[in-house]
N, C-alpha and C positions, 0 to 999 in steps of 0.2 A: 510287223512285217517279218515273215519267217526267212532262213536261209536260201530258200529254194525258189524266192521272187527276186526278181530286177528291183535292185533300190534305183531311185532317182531322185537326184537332189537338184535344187536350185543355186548353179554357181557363179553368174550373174545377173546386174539390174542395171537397167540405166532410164531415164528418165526426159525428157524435153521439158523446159520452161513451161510452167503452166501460167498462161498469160489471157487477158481480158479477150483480146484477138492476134492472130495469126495472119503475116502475109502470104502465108503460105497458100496453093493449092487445096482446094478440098479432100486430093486421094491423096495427101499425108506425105509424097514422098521428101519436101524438105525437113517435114519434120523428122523423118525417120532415117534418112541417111547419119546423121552425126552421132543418134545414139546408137545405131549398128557398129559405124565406126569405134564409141566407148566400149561396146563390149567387145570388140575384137581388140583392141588396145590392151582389155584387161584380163582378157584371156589368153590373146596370142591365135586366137583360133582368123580361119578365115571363112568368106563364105564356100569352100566347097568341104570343109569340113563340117558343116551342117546337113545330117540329113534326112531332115522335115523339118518346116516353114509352117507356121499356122497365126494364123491372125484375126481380128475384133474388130470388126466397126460396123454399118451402118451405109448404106448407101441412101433410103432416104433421107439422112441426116448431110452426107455429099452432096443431094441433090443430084446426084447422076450416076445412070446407072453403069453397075459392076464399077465402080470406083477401088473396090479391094483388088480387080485384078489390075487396075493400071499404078496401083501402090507396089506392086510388084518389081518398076522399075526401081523402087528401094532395095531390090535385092540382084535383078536381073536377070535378063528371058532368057540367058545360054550362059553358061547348057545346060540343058535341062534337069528341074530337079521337082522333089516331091515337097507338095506346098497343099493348104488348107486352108478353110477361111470359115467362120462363122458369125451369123448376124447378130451380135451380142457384146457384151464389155470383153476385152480379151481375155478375162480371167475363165471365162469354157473356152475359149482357144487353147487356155493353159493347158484344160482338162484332157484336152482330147491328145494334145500333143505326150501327155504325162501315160495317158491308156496308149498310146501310139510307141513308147520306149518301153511299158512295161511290155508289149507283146513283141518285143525282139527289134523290133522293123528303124532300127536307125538306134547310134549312139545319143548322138547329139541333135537337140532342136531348139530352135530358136521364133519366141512366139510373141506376137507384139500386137499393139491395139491404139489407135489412132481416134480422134474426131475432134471437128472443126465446129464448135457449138456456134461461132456469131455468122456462120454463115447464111443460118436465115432466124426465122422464127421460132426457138427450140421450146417454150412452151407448148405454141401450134403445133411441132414434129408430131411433142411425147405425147398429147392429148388424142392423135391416130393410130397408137398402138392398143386404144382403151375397146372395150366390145365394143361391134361397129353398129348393132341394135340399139342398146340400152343407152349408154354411157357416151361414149363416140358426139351421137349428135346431139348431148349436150353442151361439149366441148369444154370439159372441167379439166382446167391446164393441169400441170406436175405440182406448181403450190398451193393451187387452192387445195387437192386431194391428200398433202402433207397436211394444209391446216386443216382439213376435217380430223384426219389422223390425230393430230396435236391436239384438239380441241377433246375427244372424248378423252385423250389418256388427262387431261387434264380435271375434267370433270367427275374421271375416275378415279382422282388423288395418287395418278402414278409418275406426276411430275407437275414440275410449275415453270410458269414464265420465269421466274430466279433463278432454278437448275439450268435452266433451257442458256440461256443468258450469259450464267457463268462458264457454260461449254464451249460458247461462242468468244468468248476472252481468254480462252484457256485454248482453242486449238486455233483462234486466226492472231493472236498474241495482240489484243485490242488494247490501250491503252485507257480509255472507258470504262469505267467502275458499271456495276449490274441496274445501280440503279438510272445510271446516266441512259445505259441501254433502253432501260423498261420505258423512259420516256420521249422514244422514240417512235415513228407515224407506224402503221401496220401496212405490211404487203399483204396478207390476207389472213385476217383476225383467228386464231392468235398470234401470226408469225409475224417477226418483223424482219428487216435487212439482213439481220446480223444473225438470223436463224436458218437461211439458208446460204447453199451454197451456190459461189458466183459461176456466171456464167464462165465456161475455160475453153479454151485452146491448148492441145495437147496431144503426147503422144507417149506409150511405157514400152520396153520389149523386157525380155527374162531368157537367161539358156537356160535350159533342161541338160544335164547331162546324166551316163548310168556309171554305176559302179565303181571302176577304175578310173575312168576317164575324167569322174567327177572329182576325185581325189588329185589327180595330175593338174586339173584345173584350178581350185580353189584350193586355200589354206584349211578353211572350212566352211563344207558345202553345209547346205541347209537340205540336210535330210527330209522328203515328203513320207509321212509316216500317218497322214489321213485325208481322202479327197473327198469334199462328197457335195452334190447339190440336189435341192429341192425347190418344192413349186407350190406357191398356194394357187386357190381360186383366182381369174383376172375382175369376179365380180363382187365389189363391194360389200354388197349386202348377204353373201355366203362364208366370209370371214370376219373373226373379231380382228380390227385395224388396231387394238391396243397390242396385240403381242404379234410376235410373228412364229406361227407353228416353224415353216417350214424354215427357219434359221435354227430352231430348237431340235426337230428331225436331223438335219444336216450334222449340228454340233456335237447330237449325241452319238449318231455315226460315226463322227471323225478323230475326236478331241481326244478321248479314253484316258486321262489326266491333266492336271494343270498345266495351266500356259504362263509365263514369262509376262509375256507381251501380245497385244491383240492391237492388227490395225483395223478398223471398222470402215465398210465404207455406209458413210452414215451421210449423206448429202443435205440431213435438217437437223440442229440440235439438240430435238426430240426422237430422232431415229437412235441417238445412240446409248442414250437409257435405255430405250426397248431394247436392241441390241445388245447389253448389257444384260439385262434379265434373260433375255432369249436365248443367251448362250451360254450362262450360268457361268457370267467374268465376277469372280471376287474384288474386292478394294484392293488386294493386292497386284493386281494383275494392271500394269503399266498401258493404258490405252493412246492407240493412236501419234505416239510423238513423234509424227512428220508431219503430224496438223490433220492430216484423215482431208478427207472430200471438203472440208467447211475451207479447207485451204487452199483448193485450189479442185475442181470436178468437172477434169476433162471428162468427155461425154465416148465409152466405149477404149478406154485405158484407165480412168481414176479405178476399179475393181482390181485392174491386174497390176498397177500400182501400188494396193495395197498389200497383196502380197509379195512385190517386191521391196515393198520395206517391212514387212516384215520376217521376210529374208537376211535383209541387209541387215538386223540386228545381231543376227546367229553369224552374219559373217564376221560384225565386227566383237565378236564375244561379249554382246551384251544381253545376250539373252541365251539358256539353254533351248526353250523349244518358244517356238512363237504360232501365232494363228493368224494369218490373213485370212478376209471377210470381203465379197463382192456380190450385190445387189444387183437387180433389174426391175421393170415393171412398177406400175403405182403403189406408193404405200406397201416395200418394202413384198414384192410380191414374190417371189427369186431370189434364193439365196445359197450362195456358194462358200463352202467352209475349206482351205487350205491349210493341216496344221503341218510341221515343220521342226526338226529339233538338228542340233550341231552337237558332235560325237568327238 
């Protein structure tokens, strides 16, 4: 990033419980009032000192339509202000809000992502996003298309039910040894329980702040020093499902040296070996410790999640640069690279 660009760093995160289910509302806003509240708490800022609003979710996942804009009363309709929305995890909310302060147009933004997974059938949802020709009217949920996934990288020798397992023990902190694991039933061959990620209720936001302002905010911001997203094919049979290009296009875009710390959002324990390779994370490089998606994958916040922990590394000086990681689409089809360094 040269002198003559807008820096913008990330100077807070805050997070809502990610829980089984939510009494909340489908348009998010109990979940979203108390973490707005957190980060105006730890910033000092309020809301008319925000200026762009942009957010992540999902309406047919609400179940009703423009549910993003009656989330809105999480922020409130007067007086008016500049606000955005996209139908995606909120980590491209992030993006656009980040392209939105580097072209001048507001200090500070505040960008969040919401969704209510138990409120219907969220297999059913994800399996209507798939081509509506092909695929679609076979109705191949979100796990079974992980275990086809899991099933050639396995066949490929680029991982095992053992790795897989022990990933599963290591980011949901299972008291269960690997083999206790392996001899458990299958949710769909080769995946079992413990290899995906639960259903969640949840909600994340992030400020964006530029330059000085970031400084006046945070002790230490988490400098954005590479953004980038990419898109494979939505059809199966036009991509290899063992690697993922376009996490690898993304990373080499973004990353231009090593990282600290990488959160992945990896929703199957097989996504984050691939992930792993795909982004070309060394054994050195710290993955994941806030558990990543296996811990808790709110549906349209776990992505923008993970880049606010790994944010929140740089804030707490445990990391020089770190890389947040956010996914969409079957089998890892979309993929968003956020890296990050504290100066």
């Amino acid at each position: 990033m040269t002198d003559t660009m807008t820096e913008v760093a990330v100077v807070a995160f805050a997070e809502s419980p990610r829980v089984r289910r939510n009494d909340s509302t489908t348009n998010g806003v109990e979940m979203l009032v108390p973490i707005f509240r957190q980060l105006f708490d730890t910033t000092g800022l309020t809301k008319d000192d925000v200026g762009f609003w942009c957010s992540g979710s999902s309406d047919y996942l609400a179940g009703r339509a423009f549910s993003f804009v009656t989330a809105v009363d999480a922020i409130g309709a007067f007086p008016p202000t500049s606000e955005s929305h996209v139908e995606m995890d909120g980590a491209w909310a992030l993006y656009e809000a980040w392209v939105k302060l580097l072209m001048g147009e507001a200090e500070i933004a505040l960008v969040y992502g919401f969704g209510k997974s138990s409120a219907g059938l969220l297999r059913r949802v994800l399996a209507l996003q798939l081509d509506p020709y092909v695929q679609a009217p076979l109705w191949p949920d979100s796990v079974s298309i992980a275990a086809l996934q899991a099933r050639l990288g396995i066949e490929a020798g680029l991982w095992s039910e053992k790795e897989m397992a022990a990933i599963a023990i290591q980011r949901r902190g299972l008291p269960e040894s690997v083999e206790d694991l392996l001899e458990q039933p299958f949710v769909a061959d080769p995946l079992r329980k413990h290899d995906c990620a639960p259903i969640t209720d949840g909600a994340a936001a992030i400020v964006l702040a530029t330059g000085a302002r970031a400084r006046e905010l945070c002790e230490r911001p988490a400098w954005i020093t590479g953004f980038e997203h990419r898109t494979d094919s939505q059809h199966f049979g036009l991509r290899d499902l063992t690697t993922a290009a376009s996490a690898t296009a993304a990373a080499r875009a973004a990353i231009g040296g090593n990282v600290d710390v990488a959160e992945l959002h990896a929703p199957f324990t097989h996504q984050e070996i691939l992930l792993r390779n795909a982004l070309g994370l060394g054994d050195a490089v710290r993955i994941s410790p806030s558990g990543g998606a296996l811990d808790g994958n709110p549906m349209f916040a776990a992505g923008l999640a993970r880049i606010g922990w790994a944010a929140a590394e740089i804030h707490a000086g445990r990391a020089g640069r770190a890389l947040g990681h956010a996914t969409s689409g079957p089998a890892l089809q979309q993929n968003l690279v956020c890296v990050m360094e504290g100066r």
